[in-house]
Each structure stands twice: as C-alpha cells, then as structure tokens.
C-alpha positions as CSV (number, residue, x, y, z in Angstrom):
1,X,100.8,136.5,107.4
2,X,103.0,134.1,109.7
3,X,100.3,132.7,111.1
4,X,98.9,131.6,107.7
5,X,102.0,130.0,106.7
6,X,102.4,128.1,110.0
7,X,98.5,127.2,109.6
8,X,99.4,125.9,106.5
9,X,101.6,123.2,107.9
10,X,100.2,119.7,109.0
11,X,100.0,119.6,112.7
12,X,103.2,118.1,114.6
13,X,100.6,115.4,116.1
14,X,99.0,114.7,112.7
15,X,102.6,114.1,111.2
16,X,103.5,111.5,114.1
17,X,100.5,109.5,113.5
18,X,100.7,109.4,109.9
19,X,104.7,108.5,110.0
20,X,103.7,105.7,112.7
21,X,100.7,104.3,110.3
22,X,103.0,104.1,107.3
23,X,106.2,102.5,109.4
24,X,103.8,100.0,110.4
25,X,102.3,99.4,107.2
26,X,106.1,99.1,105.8
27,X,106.9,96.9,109.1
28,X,103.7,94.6,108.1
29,X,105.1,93.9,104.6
30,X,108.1,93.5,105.5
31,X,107.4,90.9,107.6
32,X,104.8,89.3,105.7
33,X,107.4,88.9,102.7
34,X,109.2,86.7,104.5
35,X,106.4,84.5,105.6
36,X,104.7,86.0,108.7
37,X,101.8,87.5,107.2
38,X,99.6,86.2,110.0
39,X,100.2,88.0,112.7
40,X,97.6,89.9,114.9
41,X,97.5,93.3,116.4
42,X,99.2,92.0,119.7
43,X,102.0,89.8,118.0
44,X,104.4,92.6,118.3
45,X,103.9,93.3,121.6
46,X,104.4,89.7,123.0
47,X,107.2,88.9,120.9
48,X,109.1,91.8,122.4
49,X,107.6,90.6,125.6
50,X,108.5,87.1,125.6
51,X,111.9,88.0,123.6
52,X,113.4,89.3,126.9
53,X,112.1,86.1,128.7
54,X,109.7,83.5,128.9
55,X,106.3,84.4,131.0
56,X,103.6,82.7,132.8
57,X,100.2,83.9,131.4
58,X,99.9,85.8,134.7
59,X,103.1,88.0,133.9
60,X,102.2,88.1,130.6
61,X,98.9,89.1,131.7
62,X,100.3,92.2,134.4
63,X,103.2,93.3,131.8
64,X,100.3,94.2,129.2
65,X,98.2,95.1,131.5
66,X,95.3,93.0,130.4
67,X,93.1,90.2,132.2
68,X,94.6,86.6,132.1
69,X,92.0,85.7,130.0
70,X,92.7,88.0,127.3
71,X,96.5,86.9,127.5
72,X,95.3,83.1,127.4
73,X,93.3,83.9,124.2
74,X,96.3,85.9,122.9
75,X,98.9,83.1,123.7
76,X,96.2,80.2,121.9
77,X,95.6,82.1,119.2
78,X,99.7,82.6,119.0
79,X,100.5,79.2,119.8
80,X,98.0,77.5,117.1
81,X,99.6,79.7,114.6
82,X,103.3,78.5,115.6
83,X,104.7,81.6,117.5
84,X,105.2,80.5,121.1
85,X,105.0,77.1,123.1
86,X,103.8,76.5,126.1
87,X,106.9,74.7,128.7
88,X,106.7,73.4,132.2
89,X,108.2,76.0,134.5
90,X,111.5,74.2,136.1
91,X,111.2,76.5,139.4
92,X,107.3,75.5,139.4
93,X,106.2,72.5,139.2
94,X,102.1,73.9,138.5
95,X,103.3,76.6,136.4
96,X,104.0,76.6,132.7
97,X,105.7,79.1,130.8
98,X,105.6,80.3,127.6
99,X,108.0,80.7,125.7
100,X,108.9,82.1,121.8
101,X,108.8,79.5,119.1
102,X,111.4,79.1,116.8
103,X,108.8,80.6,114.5
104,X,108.2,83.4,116.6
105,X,112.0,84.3,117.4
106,X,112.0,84.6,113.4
107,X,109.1,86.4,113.1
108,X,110.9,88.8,116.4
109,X,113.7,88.6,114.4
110,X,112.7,89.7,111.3
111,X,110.5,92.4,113.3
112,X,114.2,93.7,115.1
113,X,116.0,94.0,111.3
114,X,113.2,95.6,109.8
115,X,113.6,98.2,112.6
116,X,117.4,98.4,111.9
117,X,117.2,98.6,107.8
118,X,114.5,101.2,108.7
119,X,117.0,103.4,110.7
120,X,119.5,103.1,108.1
121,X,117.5,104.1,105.3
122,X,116.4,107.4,107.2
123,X,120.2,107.9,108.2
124,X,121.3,107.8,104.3
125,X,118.1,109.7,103.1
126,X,118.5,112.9,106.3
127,X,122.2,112.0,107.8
128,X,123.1,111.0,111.0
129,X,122.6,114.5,112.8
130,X,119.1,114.8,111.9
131,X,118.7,111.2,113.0
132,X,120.2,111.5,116.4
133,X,117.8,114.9,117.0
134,X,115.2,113.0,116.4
135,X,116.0,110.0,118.6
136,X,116.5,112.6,121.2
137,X,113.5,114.0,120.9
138,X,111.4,110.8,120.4
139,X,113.5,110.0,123.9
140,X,112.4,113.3,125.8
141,X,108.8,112.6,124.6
142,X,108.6,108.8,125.5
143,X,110.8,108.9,128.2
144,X,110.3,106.4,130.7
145,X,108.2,108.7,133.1
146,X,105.6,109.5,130.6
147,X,104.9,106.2,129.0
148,X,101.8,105.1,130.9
149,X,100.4,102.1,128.3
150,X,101.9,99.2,129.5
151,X,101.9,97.9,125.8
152,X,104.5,100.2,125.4
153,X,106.3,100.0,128.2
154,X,106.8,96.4,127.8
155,X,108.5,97.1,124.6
156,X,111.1,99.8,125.7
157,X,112.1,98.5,128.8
C-alpha cells in the first residue's frame, strides 16, 4: 500500500521541469509587459553573459560554448533588435566588443527583478525556512562541480 501512494505522486524530476516551464512562462510575460516581448531563446543567456562584462564574439562564443558563428548570428540578431552594440575594444585595436544596450541592460534588468519579486512571492506563500531548504538543495544539485552546460554555467558564475 506505500508503494501505491508514493506511485501516486508526480515524479521529483517531472515536478522540476514543470515548475521551470511555468517560471519561465511567468519570466516571459513579465518581461514582455514591460516591452521586451521580442526576445529569443538565447537572450537570457547573453544578457547574463554580457551583464558581468562586455565580450568579443570569440568569448562570447567559448563562454556558451558554441561556434563563433552561431554567437555572430546571435549577437546580429540581438543587435538589430536593440539589445547590445557592438564597441571598439580600447586594449585592441582589431577587436570589437560587445557590449549591453541600454535596451538590453533593461530588458537584464527587468529579467534580475522578475527573479527577485519571484523569490518573494514564494517566501510569503511557504516562509522563509522552506525557501532557504530549497535554495540549499537547488545549490547541492547545481553545484558548481556538476553543471556541465556551459549555458548554465555562464549564468551562475
């Protein structure tokens, strides 16, 4: 019989991907409420990127750990919609960096508060203990050993 009821329960796994599909869904509105409703799939991830400091394609490029083509495309498609600008590099006369927009250090911004009003809500609605044992476990299973897609780890660290 205690195997029914735990076979009755979503799996763990299940639960994480369906609380990641709606925080993103939330993150998307969010965002696109306050006028950044054009953002592709790898916005996020170069805004975080870029946020900590401007980046050739090349870094860009090795810190997502895709070609420099791809990151070209990414950073044209980015930079015709406003998000980042391309700058000559001061230490490199060849080199230019990019660099976030004032349009994309909004759309970053607006990105970071959602995040924050997100963590508040959950605080109010479960308290601050339940909270911290889940940023402790979230931690533990994310920790900086195990994160191996690069996507990722250029948004932690």
């Amino acid at each position: 019989m205690g195997d029914m009821a735990t076979n009755d329960k979503p799996d763990l796994g299940i639960l994480l991907l369906l609380a990641d599909q709606e925080f993103v869904r939330e993150l998307r509105a969010a965002t696109a409420a306050q006028g950044f409703d054009d953002q592709g799939r790898s916005d996020g991830f170069v805004l975080r990127t870029l946020g900590r400091a401007p980046a050739t394609i090349s870094t860009l490029a090795v810190r997502l750990d895709i070609s420099k083509q791809g990151a070209a495309q990414i950073v044209d498609d980015m930079e015709r919609r406003g998000y980042v600008e391309r700058q000559p590099d001061p230490t490199d006369g060849r080199a230019r960096l990019i660099h976030l927009s004032k349009r994309g250090r909004a759309a970053l911004a607006a990105a970071r508060r959602f995040h924050q009003t997100y963590e508040r809500r959950l605080r109010k609605a479960h308290g601050d203990e339940a909270i911290d044992t889940m940023r402790a476990v979230f931690t533990s299973m994310a920790g900086e050993d195990s994160i191996t897609d690069p996507h990722f780890r250029a948004l932690m660290f």
